[in-house]
KEVODO-993467 format. One record per residue (C-alpha): y, z, x. Coordinates in steps of 0.1 Angstrom, whole numbers, always signed. Layout:
N
PT    c2    c3    c1
PT     Y     Z     X
...
This chain:
620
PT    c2    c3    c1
PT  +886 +1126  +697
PT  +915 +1122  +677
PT  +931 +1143  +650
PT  +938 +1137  +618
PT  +962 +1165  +597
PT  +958 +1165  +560
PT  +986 +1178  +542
PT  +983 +1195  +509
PT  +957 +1207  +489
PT  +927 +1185  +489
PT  +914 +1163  +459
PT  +882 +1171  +440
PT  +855 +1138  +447
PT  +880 +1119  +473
PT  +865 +1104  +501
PT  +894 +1108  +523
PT  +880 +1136  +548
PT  +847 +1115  +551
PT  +867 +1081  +556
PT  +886 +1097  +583
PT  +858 +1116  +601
PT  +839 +1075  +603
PT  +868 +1066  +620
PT  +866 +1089  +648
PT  +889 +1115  +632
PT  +885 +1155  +637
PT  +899 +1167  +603
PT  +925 +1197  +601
PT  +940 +1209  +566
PT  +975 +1220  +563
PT  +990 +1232  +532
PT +1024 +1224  +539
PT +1049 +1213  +562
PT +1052 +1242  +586
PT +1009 +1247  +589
PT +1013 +1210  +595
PT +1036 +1208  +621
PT +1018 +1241  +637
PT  +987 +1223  +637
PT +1007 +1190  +652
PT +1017 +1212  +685
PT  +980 +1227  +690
PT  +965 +1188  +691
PT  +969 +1179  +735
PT  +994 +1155  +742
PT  +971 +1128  +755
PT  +954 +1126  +722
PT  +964 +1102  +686
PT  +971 +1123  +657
PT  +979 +1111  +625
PT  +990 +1129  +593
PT  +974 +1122  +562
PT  +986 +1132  +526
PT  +956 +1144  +513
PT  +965 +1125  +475
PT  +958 +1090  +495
PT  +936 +1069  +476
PT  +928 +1032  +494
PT  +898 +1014  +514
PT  +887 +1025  +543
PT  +898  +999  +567
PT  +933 +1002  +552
PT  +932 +1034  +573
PT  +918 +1017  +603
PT  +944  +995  +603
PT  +971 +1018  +595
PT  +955 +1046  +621
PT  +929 +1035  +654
PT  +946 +1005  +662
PT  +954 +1010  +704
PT  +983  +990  +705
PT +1011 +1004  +690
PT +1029 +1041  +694
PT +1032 +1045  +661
PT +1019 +1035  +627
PT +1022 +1036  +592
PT +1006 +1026  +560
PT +1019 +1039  +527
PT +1006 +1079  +528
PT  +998 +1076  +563
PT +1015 +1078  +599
PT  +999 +1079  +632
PT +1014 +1084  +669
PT  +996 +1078  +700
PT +1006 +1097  +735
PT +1035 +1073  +742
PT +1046 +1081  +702
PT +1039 +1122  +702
PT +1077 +1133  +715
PT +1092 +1109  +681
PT +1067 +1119  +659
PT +1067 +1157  +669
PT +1112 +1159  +660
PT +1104 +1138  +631
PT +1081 +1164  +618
PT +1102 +1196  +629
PT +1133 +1179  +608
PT +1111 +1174  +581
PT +1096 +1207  +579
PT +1134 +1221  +586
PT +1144 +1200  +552
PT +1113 +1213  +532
PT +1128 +1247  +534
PT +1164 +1237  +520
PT +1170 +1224  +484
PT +1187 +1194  +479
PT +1223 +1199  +465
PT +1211 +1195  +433
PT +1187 +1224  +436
PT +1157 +1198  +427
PT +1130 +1201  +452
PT +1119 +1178  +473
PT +1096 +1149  +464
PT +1072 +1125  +482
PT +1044 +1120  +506
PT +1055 +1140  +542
PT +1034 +1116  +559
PT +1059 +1088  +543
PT +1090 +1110  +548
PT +1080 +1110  +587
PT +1075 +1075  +588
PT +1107 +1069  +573
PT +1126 +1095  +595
PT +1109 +1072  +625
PT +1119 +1041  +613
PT +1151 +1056  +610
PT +1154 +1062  +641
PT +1140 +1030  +655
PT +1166 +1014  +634
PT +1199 +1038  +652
PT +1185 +1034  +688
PT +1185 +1068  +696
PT +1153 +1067  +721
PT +1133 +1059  +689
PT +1100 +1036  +691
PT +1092 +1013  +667
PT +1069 +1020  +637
PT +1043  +990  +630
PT +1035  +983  +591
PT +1000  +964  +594
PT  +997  +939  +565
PT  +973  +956  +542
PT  +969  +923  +521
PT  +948  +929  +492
PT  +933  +959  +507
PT  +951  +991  +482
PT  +969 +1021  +502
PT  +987 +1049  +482
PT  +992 +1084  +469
PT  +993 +1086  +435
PT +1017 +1114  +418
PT  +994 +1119  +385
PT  +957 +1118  +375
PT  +963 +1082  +357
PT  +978 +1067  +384
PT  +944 +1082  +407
PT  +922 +1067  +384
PT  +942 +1036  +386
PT  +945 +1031  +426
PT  +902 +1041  +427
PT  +898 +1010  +403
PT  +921  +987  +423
PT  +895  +999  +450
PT  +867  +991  +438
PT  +880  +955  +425
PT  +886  +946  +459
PT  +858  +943  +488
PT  +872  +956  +518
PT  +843  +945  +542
PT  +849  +911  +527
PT  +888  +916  +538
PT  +877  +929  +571
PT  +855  +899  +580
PT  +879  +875  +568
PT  +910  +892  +592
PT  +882  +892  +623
PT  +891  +853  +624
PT  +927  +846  +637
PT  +951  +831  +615
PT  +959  +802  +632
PT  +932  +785  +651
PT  +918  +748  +659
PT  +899  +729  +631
PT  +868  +729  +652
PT  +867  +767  +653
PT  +875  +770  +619
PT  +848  +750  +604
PT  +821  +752  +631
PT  +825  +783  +645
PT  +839  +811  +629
PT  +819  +807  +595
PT  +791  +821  +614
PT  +806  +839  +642
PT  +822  +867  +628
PT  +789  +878  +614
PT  +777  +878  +651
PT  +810  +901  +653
PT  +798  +928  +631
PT  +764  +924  +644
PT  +778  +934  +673
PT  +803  +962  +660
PT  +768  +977  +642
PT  +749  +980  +676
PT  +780  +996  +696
PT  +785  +964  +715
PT  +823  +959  +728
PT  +844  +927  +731
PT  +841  +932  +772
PT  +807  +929  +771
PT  +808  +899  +747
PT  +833  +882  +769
PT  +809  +891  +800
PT  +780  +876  +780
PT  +803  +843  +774
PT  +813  +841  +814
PT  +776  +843  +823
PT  +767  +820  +797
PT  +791  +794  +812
PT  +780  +799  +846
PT  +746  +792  +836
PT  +763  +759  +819
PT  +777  +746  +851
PT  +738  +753  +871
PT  +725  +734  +846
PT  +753  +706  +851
PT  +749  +712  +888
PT  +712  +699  +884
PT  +723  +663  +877
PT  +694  +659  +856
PT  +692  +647  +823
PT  +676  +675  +809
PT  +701  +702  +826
PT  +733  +679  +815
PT  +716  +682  +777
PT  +716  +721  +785
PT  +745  +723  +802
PT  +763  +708  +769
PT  +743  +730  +745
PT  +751  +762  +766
PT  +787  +759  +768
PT  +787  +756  +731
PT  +767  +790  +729
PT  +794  +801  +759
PT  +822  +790  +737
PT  +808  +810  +702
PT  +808  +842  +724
PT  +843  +836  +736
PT  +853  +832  +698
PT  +830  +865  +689
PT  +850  +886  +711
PT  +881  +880  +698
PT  +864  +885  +666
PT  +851  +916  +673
PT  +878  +934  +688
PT  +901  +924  +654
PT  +870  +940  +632
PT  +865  +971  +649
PT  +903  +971  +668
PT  +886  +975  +701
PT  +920  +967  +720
PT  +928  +968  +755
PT  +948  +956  +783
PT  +914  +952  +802
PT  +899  +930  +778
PT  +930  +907  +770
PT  +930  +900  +809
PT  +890  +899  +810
PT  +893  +879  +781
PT  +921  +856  +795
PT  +906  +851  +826
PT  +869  +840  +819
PT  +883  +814  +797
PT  +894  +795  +830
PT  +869  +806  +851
PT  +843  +792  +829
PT  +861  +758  +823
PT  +869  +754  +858
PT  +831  +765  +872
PT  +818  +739  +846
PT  +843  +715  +858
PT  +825  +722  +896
PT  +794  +719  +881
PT  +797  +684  +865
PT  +809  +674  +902
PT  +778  +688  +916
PT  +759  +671  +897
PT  +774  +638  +894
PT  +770  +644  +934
PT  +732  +653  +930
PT  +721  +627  +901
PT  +700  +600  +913
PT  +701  +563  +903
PT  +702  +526  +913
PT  +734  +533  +933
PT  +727  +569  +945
PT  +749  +600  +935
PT  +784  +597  +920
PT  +817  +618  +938
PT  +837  +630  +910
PT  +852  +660  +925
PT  +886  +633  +927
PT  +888  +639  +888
PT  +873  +671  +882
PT  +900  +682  +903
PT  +924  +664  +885
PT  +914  +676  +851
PT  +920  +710  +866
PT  +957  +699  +884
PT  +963  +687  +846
PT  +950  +717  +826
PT  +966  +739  +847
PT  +998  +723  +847
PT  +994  +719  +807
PT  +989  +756  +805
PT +1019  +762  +824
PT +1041  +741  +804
PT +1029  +763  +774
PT +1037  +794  +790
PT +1069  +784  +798
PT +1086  +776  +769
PT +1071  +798  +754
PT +1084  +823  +779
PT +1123  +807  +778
PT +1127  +811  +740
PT +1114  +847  +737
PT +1140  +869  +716
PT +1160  +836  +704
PT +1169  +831  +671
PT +1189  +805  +676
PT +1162  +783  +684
PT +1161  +758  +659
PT +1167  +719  +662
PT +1159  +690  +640
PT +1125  +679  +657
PT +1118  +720  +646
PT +1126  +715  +614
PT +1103  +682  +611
PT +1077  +703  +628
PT +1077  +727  +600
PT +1074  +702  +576
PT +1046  +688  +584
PT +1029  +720  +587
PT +1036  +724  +552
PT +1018  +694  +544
PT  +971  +707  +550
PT  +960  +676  +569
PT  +990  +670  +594
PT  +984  +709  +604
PT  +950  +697  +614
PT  +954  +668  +630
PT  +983  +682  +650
PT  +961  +712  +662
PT  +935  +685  +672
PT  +953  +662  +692
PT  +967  +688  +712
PT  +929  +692  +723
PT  +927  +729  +722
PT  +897  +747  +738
PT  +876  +745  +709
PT  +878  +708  +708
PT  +877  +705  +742
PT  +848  +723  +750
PT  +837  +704  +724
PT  +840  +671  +736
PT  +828  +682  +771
PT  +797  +696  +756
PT  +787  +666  +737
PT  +798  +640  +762
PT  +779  +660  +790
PT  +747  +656  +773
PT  +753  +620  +760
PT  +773  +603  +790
PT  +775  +606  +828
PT  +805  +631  +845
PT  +824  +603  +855
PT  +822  +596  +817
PT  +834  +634  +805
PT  +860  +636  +832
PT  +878  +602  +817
PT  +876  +612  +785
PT  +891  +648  +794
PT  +916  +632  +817
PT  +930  +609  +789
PT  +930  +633  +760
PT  +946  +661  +783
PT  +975  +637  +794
PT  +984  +622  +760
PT  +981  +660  +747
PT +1003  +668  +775
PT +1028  +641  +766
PT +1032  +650  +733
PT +1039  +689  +732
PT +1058  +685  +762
PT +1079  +656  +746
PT +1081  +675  +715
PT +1096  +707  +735
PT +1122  +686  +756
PT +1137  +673  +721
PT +1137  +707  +709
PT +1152  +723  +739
PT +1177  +694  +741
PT +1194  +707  +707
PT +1194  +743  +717
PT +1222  +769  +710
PT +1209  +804  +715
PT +1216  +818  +752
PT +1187  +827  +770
PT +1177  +863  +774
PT +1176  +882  +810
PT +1143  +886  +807
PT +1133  +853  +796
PT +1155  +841  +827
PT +1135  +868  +845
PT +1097  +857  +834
PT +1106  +820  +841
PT +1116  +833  +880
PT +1087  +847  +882
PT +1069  +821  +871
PT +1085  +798  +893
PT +1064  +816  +925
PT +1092  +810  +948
PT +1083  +818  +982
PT +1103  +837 +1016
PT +1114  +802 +1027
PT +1128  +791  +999
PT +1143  +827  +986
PT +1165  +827 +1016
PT +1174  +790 +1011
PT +1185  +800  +979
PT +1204  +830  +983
PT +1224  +809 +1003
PT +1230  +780  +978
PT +1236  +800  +951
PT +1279  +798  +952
PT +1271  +762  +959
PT +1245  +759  +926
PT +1271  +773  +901
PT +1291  +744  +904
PT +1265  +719  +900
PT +1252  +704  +864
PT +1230  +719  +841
PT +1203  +696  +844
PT +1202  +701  +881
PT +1174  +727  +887
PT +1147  +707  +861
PT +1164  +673  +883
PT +1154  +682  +916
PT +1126  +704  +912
PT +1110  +670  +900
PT +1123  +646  +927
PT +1115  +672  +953
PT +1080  +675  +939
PT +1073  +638  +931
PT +1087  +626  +969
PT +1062  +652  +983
PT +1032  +640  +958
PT +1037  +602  +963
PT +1044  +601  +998
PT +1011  +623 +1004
PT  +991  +598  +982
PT +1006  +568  +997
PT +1006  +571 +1034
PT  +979  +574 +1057
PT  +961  +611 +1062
PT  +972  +625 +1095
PT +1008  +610 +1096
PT +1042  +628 +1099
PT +1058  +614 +1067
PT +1041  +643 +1045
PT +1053  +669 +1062
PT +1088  +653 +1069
PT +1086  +652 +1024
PT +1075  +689 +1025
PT +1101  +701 +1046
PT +1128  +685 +1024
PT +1108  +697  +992
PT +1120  +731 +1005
PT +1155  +728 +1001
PT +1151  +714  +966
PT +1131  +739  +953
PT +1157  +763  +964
PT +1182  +746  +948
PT +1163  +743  +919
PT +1162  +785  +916
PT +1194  +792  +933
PT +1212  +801  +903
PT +1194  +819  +869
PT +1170  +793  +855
PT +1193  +798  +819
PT +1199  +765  +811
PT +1182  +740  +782
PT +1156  +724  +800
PT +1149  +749  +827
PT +1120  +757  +815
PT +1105  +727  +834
PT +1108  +742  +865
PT +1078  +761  +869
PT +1051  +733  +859
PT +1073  +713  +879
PT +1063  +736  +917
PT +1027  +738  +900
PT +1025  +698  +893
PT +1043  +692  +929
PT +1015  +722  +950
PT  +986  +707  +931
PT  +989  +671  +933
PT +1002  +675  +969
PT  +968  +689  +977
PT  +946  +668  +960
PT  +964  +637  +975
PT  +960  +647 +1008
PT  +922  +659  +999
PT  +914  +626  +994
PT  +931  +606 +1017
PT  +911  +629 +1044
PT  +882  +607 +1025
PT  +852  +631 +1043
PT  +828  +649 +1027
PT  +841  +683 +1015
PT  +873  +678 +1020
PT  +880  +678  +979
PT  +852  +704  +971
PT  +875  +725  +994
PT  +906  +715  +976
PT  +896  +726  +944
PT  +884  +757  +954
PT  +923  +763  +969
PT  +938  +750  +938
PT  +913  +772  +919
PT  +922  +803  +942
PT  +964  +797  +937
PT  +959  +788  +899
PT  +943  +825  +896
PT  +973  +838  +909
PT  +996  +817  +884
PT  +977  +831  +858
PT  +976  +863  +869
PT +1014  +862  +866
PT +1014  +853  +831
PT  +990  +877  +818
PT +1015  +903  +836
PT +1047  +890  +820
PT +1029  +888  +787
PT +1014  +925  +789
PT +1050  +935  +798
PT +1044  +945  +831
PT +1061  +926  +854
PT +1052  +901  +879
PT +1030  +904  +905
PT +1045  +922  +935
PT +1067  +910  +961
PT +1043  +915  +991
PT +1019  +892  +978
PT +1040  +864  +969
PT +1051  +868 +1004
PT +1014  +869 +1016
PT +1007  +838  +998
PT +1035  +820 +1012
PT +1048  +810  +977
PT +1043  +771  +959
PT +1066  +752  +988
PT +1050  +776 +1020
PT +1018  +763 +1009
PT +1029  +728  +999
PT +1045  +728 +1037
PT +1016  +745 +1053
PT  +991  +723 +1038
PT +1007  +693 +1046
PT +1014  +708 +1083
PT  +975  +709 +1089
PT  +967  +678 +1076
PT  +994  +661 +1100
PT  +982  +685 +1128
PT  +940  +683 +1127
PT  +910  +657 +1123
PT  +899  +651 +1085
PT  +868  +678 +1090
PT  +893  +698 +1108
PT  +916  +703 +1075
PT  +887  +701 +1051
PT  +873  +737 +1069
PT  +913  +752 +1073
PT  +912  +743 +1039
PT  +884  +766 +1028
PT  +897  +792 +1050
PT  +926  +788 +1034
PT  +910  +794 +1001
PT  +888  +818 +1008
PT  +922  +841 +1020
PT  +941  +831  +986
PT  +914  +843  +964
PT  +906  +873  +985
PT  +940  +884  +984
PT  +955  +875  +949
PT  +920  +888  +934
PT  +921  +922  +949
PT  +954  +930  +937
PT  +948  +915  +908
PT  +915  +935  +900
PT  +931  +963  +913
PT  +962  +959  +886
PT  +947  +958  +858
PT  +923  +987  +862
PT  +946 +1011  +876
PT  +968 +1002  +845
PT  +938 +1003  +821
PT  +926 +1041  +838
PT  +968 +1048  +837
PT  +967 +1047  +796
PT  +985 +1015  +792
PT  +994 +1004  +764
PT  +968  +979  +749
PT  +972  +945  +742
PT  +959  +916  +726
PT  +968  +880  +732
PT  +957  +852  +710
PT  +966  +833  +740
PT  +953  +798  +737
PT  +944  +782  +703
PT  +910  +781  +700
């Protein structure tokens, strides 16, 4: 349980001990500075304790914002400071300064004046501010919700009536919804969904089991889909609407009742592509299984191409996104237009729809699937996803062409990581690197794109079985090494990584179906679906600051260009069924791998007290 410190003498009819004590708060009164901070050292280390003024008049969920969110060390709200076990150490010398300054007068011989609870959070801020080992003090925005200590009765009776002219449950619903999301969520999903929310927050239900709920609900989607009936497509579509309301009520209900944590970001994070990309299956399945004048229908070919696109869109985003962390400097003219027209209501809208978000998206799929045929949905999805694709990443090249700032190390950092170079080219590039500092700066994007596209086209064009994919593979090798031989710091470097991702993919699905037998794509996109977990796994790392995954299993995996070269090895090397079955073994030891360690990441650090996050991640 945490611990909650009031300091000075408590106020006849406040509701401050009972708000605290609903929030999960044991209550301790201290009449001054020194019971306080002798009270402070008695709480254990591993628990949050936060110190109160006892004069603090404000809503309820003011406090919970200002006190039980899990993912900062330290908080504050006016009258109010908290500190988590990463935050004790500042929090404990900003109280022992404090108490040593309430025994002094000021020079003046006045006493001293104010809130301790705000003097701490001030001497923390301080700190922060100097660099001396201090951690940063998060201010939540309050909003309209009131947080303050009054100095005199009239100023109480003021701050209770600001109180009560404001409905804090009201506030807390509306802040359950993000603040930026896709028109399709905003109008058809969260004005109902964040009631589910606090449904759920009343009957102890947490966001992980939400999201679980979601997962299932999508996996239940695709059987349907996998039917290749009429009936299961019309159930299929109305079930991954119900799938995608849960994913939204999640979110929603870990931002109403703060229910952070680094598990459920990456839970949360991860269904969302294992349920797209098992509905993705299922359409194939059942597109396979319907029955008609011309018999079944093969769609795997474009279901996994959506994937090879979505993936490689997703990618793209992280990129960027990655490259320009901790850049001021980033500004260009195409930014400038781009805020703009977000200043102008319906060009927000329109912009967050043809970007096809997953709340459009899933809600295209959903109605096309029970309306149309697979082949149908996956066209639709195919073109929308490219001209999506062509725009953002069009509108990030023109951006990146005018940029200024220099890129941080660990922006340089994330986008190596990303980049998933493997043993053969890491030693490659060790040795090109005198040779790489010379070159241009448009040379690793440059041939991190020839490299790929030789490898792609001459897979697609030339007969399965012959020696001219590999002979592209080996030379796709060298390029790739080039491409990372020196720090990926320049303007448009950011390319790299979708660049391998676009290059492994489409390498795989071109020689998939060239092998034209039956399972050779089915086994495809279960390889592309076991080495896309990994790539995502990485970003969810990087974004939860906590590195990449480790070396060993990069190695393991072989990295983008061993797999690109051992793929096209076997296909030059064994019969059509031959490769379709190395490819599922293949598959099956990608996923094994990458999701042990995976799974075994993220709960050690969960168990280990990490601290918790929460990523909007995509728009919904």
């Amino acid at each position: 349980m945490s611990t909650a410190i009031l300091t000075g003498q408590p106020v006849p009819g406040s509701s401050l001990e009972t708000d605290l004590r609903s929030l999960g708060f044991d209550v301790r009164i201290a009449a001054d500075a020194a019971e306080a901070e002798t009270l402070l050292a008695e709480v254990p280390a591993d628990r949050r304790v936060a110190v109160v003024d006892a004069r603090f008049v404000g809503h309820e969920h003011a406090l919970r914002l200002g006190l039980t969110d899990p993912r900062f060390p330290l908080a504050a709200i006016p009258g109010a400071v908290t500190a988590q076990q990463t935050g004790r150490r500042a929090l404990t010398r900003a109280m022992a300064r404090e108490n040593s300054a309430n025994g002094e007068s000021p020079a003046d011989g006045a006493p001293l004046t104010g809130s301790l609870a705000d003097r701490i959070a001030a001497a923390l801020e301080a700190d922060s501010a100097d660099g001396a080992d201090g951690v940063d003090v998060h201010r939540p925005d309050l909003g309209s919700l009131v947080a303050t200590v009054p100095d005199d009765p009239q100023a109480r009776n003021e701050a209770r009536q600001a109180v009560a002219a404001v409905d804090d449950e009201a506030v807390r619903l509306k802040s359950a919804v993000k603040a930026r999301d896709g028109f399709f969520t905003t109008y058809c999903v969260s004005p109902y969904s964040r009631y589910l929310a606090r449904w759920c927050a009343r009957r102890g239900l947490t966001p992980n089991q939400v999201t679980t709920a979601s997962l299932l609900t999508a996996l239940i989607a695709a059987g349907c889909a996998a039917t290749g009936t009429r009936g299961g497509f019309v159930a299929a579509g109305v079930l991954l609407l119900a799938s995608f309301v849960l994913d939204c009520t999640d979110g929603q209900l870990a931002r109403y009742s703060l229910q952070y944590s680094t598990l459920g970001a990456w839970l949360d994070a991860t269904f969302d592509r294992a349920k797209e990309y098992a509905y993705y299956a299922g359409l194939a399945l059942g597109a396979s299984a319907a029955s008609g004048s011309g018999g079944g229908d093969d769609v795997w070919g474009l279901a996994l191409g959506a994937m090879v696109l979505q993936t490689c869109r997703h990618v793209v985003d992280f990129s960027f996104n990655e490259a320009n962390t901790g850049d001021p400097a980033h500004t260009s003219p195409t930014a400038a237009l781009s805020h703009r027209l977000d200043s102008v209501g319906w060009t927000v809208w329109v912009r967050r729809m043809i970007v096809l978000p997953i709340g459009e998206r899933w809600a295209m799929l959903a109605v096309l699937t029970a309306l149309t045929t697979p082949r149908i949905t996956f066209y639709a999805l195919l073109i929308g996803c490219a001209f999506a694709a062509t725009y953002t990443t069009a509108g990030r090249v023109l951006r990146s062409r005018a940029r200024k700032g220099r890129r941080t190390e660990r922006a340089t950092r994330a986008l190596a990581d990303l980049a998933d170079t493997g043993p053969l080219a890491e030693r490659l590039a060790a040795a090109l690197r005198n040779t790489a500092r010379h070159l241009p700066g448009l040379t690793a994007p440059a041939v991190a794109l020839l490299g790929g596209a030789a490898v792609v086209t001459t897979a697609a064009l030339t007969d399965f079985g012959g020696p001219w994919t590999v002979l592209a593979a080996l030379l796709y090798v060298p390029a790739s090494a080039l491409a990372v031989a020196r720090p990926l710091g320049g303007a448009l470097d950011w390319l790299v990584p979708p660049f391998f991702r676009a290059a492994e993919y489409g390498t795989v699905l071109a020689l998939a179906a060239n092998a034209d037998v039956n399972g050779a794509l089915p086994a495809a996109y279960g390889l592309v679906a076991a080495v896309a977990y990994h790539h995502y796994d990485t970003v969810y790392r990087i974004r939860g600051d906590a590195g990449a995954p480790p070396p060993w299993l990069v190695r393991a995996v072989g990295g983008h260009e061993g797999r690109t070269l051992a793929v096209a090895a076997l296909a030059a090397l064994l019969t059509a069924s031959q490769f379709t079955v190395a490819l599922t073994v293949l598959a099956v030891a990608v996923a094994l791998l990458v999701l042990v360690e995976s799974i075994r990441f993220w709960v050690a650090a969960h168990r280990g007290g990490a601290p918790a996050v929460h990523d909007e991640g995509e728009p919904a």
